[in-house]
N, C-alpha and C positions, 0 to 999 in steps of 0.2 A: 504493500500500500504506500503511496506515496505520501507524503510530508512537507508543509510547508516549513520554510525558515520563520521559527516562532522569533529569534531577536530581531531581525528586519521589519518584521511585521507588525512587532507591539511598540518600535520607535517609531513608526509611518504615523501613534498616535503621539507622540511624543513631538514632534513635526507640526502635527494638528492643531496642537495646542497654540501654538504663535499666533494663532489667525482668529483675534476673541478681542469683542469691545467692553467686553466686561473683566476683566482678571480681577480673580480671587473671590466672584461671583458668579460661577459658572462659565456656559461659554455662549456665546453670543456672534454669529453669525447671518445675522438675518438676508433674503435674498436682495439683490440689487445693491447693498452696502458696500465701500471699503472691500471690507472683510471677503465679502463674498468673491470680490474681484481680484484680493489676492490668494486666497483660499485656488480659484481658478486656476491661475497661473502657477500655484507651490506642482498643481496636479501635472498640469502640462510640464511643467519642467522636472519633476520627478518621471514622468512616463518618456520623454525623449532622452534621459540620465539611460535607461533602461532600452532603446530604441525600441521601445513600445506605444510612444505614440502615434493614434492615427490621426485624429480632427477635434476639432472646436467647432460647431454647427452655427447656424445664425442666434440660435437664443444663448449662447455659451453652453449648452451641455460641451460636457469633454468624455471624449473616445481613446481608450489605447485597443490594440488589437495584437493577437498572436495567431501567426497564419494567415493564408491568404485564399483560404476556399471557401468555398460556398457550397450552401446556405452558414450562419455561423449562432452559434449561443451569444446569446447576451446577458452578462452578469453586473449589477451595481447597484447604485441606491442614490443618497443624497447627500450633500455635505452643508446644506444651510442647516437653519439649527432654528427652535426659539427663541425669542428672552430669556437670557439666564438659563440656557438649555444647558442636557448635559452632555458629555462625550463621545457617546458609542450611537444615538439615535441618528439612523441612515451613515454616519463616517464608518460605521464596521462593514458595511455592502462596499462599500466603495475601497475599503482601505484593503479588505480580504482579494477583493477582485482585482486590486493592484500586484499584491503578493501571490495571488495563485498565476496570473501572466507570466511573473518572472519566474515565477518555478517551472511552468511548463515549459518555461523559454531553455533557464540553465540547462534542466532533462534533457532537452532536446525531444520531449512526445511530442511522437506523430498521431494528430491524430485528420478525419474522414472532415475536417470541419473547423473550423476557426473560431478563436472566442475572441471578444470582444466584452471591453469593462466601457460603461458609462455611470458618468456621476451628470446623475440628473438636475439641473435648475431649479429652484423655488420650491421644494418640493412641502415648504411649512407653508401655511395659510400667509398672504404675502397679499399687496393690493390686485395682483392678476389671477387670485385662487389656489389653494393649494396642488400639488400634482401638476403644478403649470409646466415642467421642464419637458416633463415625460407624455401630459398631453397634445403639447404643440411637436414634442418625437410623431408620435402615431395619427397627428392633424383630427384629433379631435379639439379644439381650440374653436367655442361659439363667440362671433367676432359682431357683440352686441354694440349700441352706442355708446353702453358703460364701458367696455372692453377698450373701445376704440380710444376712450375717452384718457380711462387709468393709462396705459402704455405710454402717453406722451409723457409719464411720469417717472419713466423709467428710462434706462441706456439700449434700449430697445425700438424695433418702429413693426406696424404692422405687415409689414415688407419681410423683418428678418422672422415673425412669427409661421409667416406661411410658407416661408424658404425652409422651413427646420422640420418640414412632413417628412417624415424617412417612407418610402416605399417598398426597402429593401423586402424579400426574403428571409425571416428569423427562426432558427430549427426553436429556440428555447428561448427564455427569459426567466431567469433564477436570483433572487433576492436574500442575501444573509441579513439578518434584522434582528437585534434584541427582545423580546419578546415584548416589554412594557407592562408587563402583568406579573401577579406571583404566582402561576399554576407550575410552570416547570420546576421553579425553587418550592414550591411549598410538596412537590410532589418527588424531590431529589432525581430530576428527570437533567439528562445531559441535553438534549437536542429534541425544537417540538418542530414536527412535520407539518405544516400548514395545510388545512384541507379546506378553508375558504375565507376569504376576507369579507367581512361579515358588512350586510348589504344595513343602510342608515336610513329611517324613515323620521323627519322631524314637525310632531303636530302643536300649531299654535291655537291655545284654547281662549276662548275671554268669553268673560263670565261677568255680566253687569247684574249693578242693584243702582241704591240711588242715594246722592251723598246729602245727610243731615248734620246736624251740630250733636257732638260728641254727649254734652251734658244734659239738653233739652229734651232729649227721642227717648219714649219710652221702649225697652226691650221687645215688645212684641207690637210696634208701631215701625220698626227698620226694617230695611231692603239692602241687608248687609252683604256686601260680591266678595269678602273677606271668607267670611263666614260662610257663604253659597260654597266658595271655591274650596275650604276647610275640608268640608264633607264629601266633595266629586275626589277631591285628593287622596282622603281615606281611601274611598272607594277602589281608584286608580292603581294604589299603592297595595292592597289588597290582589287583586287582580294581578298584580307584578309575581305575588307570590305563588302562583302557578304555575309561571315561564321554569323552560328546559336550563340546562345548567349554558347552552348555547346561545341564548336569548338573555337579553336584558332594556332595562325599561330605566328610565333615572329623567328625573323634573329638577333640572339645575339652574333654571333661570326663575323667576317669579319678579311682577312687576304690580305694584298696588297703586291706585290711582286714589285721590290726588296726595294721596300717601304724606299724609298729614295726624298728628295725633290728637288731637282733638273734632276731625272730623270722620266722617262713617263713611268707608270706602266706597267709590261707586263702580268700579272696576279692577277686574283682576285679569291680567294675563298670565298664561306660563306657558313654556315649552312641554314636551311628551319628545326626549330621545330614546327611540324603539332601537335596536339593533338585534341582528339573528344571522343565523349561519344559510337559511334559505328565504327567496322570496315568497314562499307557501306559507313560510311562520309567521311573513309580516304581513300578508296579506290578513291571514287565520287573525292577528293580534289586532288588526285595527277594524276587523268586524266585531270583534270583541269590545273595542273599546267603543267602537258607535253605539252600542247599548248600554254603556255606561254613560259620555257626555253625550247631553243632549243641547248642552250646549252650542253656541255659534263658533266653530272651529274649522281649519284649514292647515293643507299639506305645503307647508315651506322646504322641505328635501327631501326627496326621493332618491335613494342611489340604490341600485340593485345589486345583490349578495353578488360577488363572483368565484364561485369555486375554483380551486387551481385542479391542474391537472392529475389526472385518477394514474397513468404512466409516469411524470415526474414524485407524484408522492410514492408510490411504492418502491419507486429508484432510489428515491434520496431515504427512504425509510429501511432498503436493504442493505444502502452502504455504509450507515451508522451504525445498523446492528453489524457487517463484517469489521467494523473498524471500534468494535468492545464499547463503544457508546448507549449506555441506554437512552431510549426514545418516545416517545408518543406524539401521536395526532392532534393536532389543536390546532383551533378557529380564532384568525386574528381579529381582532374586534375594534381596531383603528385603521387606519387605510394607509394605504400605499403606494410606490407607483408599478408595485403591481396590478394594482386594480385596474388599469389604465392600459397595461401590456397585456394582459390575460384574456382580452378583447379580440386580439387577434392574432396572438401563439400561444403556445403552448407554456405556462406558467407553472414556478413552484418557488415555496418560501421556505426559507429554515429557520427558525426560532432559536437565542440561546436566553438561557434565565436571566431577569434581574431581579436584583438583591432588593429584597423589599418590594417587588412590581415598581420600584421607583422609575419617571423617567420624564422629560422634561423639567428637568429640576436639576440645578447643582448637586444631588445626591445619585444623582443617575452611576449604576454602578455594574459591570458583568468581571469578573474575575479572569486572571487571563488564561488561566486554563481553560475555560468554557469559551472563551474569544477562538482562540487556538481549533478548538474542538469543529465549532463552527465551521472554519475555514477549510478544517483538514476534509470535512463531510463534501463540502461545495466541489473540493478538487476533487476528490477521487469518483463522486460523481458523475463530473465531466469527464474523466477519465475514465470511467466504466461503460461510457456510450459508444 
């Protein structure tokens, strides 16, 4: 089984770190920054170090590639970051997919097919949408008048967004990713095999009553939307507790009008984020909940579940077990820009733990033996095709 250089590869983080607007409070790389634009360049001039780079497309995604056939895999992630984000989110796709190039390079494997590392653009919620690098890759990029509008805001034009369609031919698209959750840690599991990135349904509910003065209204003389919403929340919340261990339900925004103390609310909004591993669960869940509110509510996001590939999981789920890794199957439940590739090749994700489910946070944590592990999976993978 073949082996990455675990010291090259745990300094390629060590590297990473330069490139942060925040020091000593996480890391901070947001897209279109500074940061991001030297962050670019550390890539390109590390992959030509390497004579592994291939391109920089119009939106700045960056390309190395090994080999020169066709069709070819494609391996990476993202290197922007949030506020105060932490280390390993999206840089371990990119930074693995650096280190497995050059090992296949020193080896000298032959192999039927060429891989090819990309570190995707914007991949954090940014003013052009999260997923932007990787959506304007496979031209799905809706070129609204808000779209057209934000871009001028950026080192970008809509010229360079529709010049960055890639139309090639892609046999794969394989993503290493920290997990973000504690199911692998809390279950001492080495490696989780993604078996779908879990589709996002986001409903906004409002709930009126009618505003009186705090001290004068008697108790059963009010039209309280506090209190309305109190009770459909029970309700709601109730309801949650039925969902599969794949599915989840969470009301994290709430907004009370005119949110005042001494006056009696006369409106409530909240959110309803549904998430599940199939679009039949979120279908199933939101018949379910039209029989709950009857209140005046509406669908602000839909994105549908995407399962990765049923041949990429059991690949990457045999070469962990030949390489003494234990493993399981698990449903990513934030997105990716897998979601984005899985559209139109063939996809798959490898999970490694973090410490705590910690991530977007200075505390973001994966050990570097579980880094390592990752990576070794990713290669021999490819190496086993």
């Amino acid at each position: 089984m073949l082996k990455i250089n675990e010291t090259r590869f745990l300094n390629f983080f060590e590297s990473l770190k330069e490139f942060n607007a925040t020091p000593n409070n996480g890391y901070t790389r947001r897209a279109f920054s500074e940061e991001d634009l030297n962050t670019i360049q550390w890539l390109e001039e590390t992959l030509k170090e390497y004579d592994l780079y291939s391109h920089t497309d119009s939106v700045k995604n960056v390309f190395g590639q090994y080999g020169d056939k066709k069709p070819y895999i494609l391996i990476g992630s993202h290197l922007d970051t949030v506020q105060n984000g932490g280390l390993y989110d999206g840089a371990l796709g990119v930074l693995a997919g650096l280190e497995i190039l050059i090992t296949l390079k020193e080896k000298t494997i032959d192999l039927p097919f060429s891989v090819k590392l990309v570190a995707f653009r914007a991949e954090e919620a940014n003013i052009l949408g999260g997923t932007f690098g990787s959506h304007a890759f496979t031209g799905k990029i809706d070129y609204t008048e808000r779209f057209l509008k934000d871009i001028k805001t950026t080192d970008l034009t809509e010229e360079d967004v529709r010049n960055a369609h890639c139309t090639d031919d892609i046999k794969a698209y394989l993503e290493l990713h920290i997990e973000q959750g504690a199911i692998l840690e809390q279950k001492n599991i080495d490696i989780g095999i993604v078996t779908a990135i879990a589709g996002l349904r986001l409903l906004n509910v409002k709930v009126t009553g009618k505003s009186d003065h705090a001290g004068t209204t008697p108790m059963n003389m009010r039209e309280d939307a506090l209190k309305k919403a109190t009770r459909l929340l029970s309700k709601i919340y109730d309801f949650s507790e039925t969902l599969d261990n794949n599915s989840v339900l969470t009301v994290g925004e709430l907004n009370v009008f005119p949110n005042q103390s001494n006056v009696i609310p006369n409106e409530v909004n909240f959110f309803i984020d549904f998430r599940s591993n199939t679009n039949e669960k979120m279908d199933e869940c939101l018949k379910e909940l039209s029989k709950i509110i009857t209140e005046e509510n509406q669908m602000n996001v839909d994105i549908s579940a995407k399962p990765m590939d049923s041949n990429v999981i059991e690949g990457l789920e045999r070469t962990a077990t030949e390489l003494g890794y234990s493993n399981m199957r698990i449903v990513s439940g934030a997105g990716h820009d897998a979601n984005t590739l899985s559209e139109q090749t063939p996809t798959g994700m490898i999970f490694v733990p973090s410490k705590d489910g910690i991530s977007h946070h200075p505390d973001e944590y994966t050990s570097e033996e579980l880094l390592v592990k990752g990576a070794n999976v990713m290669l021999n993978y490819i190496k086993s095709l």
